[in-house]
ZADO-1210 file (C-alpha; in nm, 4 decimals, padded with zeros to 6 digits):
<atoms>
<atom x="-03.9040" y="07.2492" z="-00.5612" code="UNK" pos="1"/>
<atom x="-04.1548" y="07.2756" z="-00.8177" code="UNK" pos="2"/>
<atom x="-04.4785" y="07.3357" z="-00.6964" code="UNK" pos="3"/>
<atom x="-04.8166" y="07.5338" z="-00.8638" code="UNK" pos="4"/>
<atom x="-05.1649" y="07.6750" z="-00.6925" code="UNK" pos="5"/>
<atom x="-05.4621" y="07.5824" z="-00.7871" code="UNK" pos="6"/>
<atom x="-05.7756" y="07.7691" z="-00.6179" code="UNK" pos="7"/>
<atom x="-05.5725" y="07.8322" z="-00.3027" code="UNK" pos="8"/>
<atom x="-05.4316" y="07.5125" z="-00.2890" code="UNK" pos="9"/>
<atom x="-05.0695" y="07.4174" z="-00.3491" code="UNK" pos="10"/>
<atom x="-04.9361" y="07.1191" z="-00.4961" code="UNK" pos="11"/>
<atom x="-04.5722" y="06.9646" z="-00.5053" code="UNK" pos="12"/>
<atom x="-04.4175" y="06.7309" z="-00.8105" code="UNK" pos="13"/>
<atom x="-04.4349" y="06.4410" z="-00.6798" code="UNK" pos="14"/>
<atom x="-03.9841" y="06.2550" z="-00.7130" code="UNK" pos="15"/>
<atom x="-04.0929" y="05.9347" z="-00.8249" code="UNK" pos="16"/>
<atom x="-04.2159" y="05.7347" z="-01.1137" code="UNK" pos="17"/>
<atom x="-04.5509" y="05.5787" z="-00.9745" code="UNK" pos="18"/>
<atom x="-04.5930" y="05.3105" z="-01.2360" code="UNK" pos="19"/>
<atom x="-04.2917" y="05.2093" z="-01.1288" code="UNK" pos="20"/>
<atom x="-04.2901" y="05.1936" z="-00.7855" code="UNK" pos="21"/>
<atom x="-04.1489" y="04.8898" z="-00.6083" code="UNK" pos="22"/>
<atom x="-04.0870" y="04.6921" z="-00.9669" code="UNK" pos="23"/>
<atom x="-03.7702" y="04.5831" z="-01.1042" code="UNK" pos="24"/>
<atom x="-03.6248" y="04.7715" z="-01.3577" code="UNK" pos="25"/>
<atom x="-03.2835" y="04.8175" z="-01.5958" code="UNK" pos="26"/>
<atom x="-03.1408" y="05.1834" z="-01.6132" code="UNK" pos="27"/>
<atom x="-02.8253" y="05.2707" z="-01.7741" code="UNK" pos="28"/>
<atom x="-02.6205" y="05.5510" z="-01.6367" code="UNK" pos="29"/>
<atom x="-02.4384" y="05.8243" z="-01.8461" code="UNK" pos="30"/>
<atom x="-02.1015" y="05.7114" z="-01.6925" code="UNK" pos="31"/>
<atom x="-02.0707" y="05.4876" z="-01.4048" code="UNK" pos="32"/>
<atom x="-02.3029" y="05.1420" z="-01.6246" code="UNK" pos="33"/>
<atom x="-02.5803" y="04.9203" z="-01.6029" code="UNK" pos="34"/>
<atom x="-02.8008" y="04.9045" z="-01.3023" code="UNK" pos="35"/>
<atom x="-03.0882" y="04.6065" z="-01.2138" code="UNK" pos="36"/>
<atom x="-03.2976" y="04.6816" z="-00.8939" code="UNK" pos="37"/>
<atom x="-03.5840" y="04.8590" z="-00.7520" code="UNK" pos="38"/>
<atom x="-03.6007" y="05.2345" z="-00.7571" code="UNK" pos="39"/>
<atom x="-03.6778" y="05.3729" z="-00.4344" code="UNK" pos="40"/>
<atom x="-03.6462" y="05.7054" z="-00.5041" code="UNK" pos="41"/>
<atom x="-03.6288" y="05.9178" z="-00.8222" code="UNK" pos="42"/>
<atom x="-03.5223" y="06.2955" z="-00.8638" code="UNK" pos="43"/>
<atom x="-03.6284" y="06.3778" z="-01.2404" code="UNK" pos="44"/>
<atom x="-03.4603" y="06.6954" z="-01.2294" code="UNK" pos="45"/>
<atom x="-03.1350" y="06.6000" z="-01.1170" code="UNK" pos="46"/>
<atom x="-03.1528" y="06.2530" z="-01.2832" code="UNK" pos="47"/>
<atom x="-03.0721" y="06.1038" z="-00.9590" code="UNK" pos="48"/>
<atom x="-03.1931" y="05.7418" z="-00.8338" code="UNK" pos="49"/>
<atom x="-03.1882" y="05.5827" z="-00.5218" code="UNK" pos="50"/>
<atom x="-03.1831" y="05.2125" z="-00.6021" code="UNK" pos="51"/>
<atom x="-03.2505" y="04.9370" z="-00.3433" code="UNK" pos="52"/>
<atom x="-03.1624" y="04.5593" z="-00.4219" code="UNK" pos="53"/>
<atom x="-02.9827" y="04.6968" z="-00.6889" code="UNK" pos="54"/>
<atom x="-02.7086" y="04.4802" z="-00.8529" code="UNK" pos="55"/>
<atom x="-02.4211" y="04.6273" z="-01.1173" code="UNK" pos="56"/>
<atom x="-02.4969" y="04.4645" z="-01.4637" code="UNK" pos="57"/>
<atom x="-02.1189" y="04.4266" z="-01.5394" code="UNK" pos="58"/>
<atom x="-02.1498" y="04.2057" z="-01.8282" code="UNK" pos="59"/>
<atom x="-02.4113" y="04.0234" z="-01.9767" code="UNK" pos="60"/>
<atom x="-02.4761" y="03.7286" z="-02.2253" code="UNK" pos="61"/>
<atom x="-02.7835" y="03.5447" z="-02.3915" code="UNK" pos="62"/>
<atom x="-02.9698" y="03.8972" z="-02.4206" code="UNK" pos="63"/>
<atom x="-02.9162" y="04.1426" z="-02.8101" code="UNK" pos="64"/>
<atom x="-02.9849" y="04.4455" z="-02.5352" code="UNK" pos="65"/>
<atom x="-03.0347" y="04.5936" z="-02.2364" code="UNK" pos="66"/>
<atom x="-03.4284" y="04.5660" z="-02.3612" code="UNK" pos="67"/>
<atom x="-03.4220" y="04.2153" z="-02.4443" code="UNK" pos="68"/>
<atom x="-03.2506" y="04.1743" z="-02.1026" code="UNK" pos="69"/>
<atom x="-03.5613" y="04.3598" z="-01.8959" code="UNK" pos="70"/>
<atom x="-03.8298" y="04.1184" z="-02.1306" code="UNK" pos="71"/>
<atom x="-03.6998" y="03.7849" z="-02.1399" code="UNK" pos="72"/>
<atom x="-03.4190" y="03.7850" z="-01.9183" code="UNK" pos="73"/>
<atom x="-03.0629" y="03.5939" z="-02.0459" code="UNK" pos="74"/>
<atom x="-03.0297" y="03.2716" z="-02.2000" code="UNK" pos="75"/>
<atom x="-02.6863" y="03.2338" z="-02.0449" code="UNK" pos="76"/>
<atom x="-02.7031" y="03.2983" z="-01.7049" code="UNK" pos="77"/>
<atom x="-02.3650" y="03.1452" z="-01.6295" code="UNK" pos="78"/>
<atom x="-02.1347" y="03.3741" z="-01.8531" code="UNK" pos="79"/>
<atom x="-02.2829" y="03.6880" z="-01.6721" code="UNK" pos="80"/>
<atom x="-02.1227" y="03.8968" z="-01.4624" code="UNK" pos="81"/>
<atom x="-02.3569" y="04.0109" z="-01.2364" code="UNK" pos="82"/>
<atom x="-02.2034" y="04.1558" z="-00.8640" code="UNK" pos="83"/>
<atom x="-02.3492" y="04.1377" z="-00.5063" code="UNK" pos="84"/>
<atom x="-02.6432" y="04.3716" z="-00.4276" code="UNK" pos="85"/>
<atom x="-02.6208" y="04.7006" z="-00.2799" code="UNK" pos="86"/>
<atom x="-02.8665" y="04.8857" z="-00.0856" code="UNK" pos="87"/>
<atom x="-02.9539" y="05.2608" z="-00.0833" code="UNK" pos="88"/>
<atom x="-02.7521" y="05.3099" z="-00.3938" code="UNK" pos="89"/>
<atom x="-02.7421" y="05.6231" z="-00.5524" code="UNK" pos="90"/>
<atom x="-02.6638" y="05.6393" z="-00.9104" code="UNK" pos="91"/>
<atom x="-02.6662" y="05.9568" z="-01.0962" code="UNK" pos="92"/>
<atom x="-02.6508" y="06.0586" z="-01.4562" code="UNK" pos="93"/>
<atom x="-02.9509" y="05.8358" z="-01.5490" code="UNK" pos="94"/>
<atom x="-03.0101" y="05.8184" z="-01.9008" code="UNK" pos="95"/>
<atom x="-03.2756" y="05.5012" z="-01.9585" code="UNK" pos="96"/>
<atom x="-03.4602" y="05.2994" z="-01.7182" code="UNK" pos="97"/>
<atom x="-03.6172" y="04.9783" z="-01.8365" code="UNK" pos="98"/>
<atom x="-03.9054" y="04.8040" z="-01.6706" code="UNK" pos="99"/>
<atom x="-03.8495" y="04.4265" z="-01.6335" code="UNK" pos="100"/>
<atom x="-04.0878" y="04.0976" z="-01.6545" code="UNK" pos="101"/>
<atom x="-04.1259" y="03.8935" z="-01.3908" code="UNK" pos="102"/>
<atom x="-03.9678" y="03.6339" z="-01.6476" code="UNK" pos="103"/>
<atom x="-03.6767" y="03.8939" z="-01.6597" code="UNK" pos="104"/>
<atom x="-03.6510" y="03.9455" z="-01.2811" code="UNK" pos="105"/>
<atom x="-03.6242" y="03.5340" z="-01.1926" code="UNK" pos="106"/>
<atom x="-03.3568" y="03.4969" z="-01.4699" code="UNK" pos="107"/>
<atom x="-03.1723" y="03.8000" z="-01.3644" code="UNK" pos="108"/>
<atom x="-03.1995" y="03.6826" z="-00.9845" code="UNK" pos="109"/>
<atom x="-03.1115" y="03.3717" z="-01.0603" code="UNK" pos="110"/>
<atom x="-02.7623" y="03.4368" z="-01.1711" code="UNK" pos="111"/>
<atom x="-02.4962" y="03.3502" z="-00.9351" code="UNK" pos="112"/>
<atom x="-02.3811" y="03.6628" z="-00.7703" code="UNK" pos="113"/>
<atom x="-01.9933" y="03.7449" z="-00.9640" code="UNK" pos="114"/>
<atom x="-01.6726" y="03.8297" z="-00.7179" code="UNK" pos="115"/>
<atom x="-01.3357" y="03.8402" z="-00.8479" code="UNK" pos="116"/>
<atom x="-01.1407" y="03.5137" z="-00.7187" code="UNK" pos="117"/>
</atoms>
């Protein structure tokens, strides 16, 4: 744990990215893909994330990038592929995590959730 004293008192890093606290965001993972949801908790070190509401951006459409994805959202909402949520999800090997718009998080919300049929 990383921790430093100042005049007799200690501190402790605080594992989480306050700006981003209960927001929406994009991160992309070194291996396992594309993740939309709300970080509940974030271990810099290990570049761990414990996502809640998160859903697996499988594929996407009506978006250049992941970036354009977190600003405006997609412009084709039904060719996305866009599986249930999960909750508590940890996802490792974080490389990139995007904050999204409110216009983002309605569009992203708003596509129908993808099973295989």
């Amino acid at each position: 744990m990383d921790q430093i004293e100042i005049n007799g008192v200690e501190y402790v890093k605080k594992e989480s990215i306050p700006q981003l606290d209960e927001k929406y965001v994009i991160i992309r993972t070194y291996s396992a893909g594309v993740f939309f949801g709300i970080i509940k908790e974030y271990n810099e070190e290990t570049r761990t994330i414990i996502m809640k509401s998160a859903r697996r951006i499988w594929r996407w459409e009506g978006a250049a990038s992941l970036s354009e994805l977190a600003i405006e959202g997609t412009q084709k909402p039904e060719e996305c592929k866009f599986p249930c949520e999960t909750y508590n999800h940890l996802i490792s090997q974080v490389i990139e995590i995007i904050p999204c718009t409110e216009k983002a998080v309605e569009s992203i919300q708003g596509v129908e959730v993808w099973t295989q049929k």
